[in-house]
C-alpha angles and dihedrals in degrees: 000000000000107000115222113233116201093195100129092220091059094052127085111235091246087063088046089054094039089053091049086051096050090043095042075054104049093041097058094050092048082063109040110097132253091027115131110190102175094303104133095197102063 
């Protein structure tokens, strides 16, 4: 199995952008009100 490796010298600049993406997302939906992800004690 291929270890990631989050080492940003060791990434492309498409899998940087792709991993801002993902977070910006994520992000955005941990904020937004009324979401429950698996939190229990929402």
């Amino acid at each position: 199995m291929q270890q990631l490796s989050f080492l940003p010298g060791e990434m492309t600049p498409g899998e940087r952008s792709l991993i801002q993406r993902a977070l910006k997302t994520l992000d955005r939906h941990l904020h937004e009100p009324g979401v429950a992800f698996t939190s229990t004690r929402a």
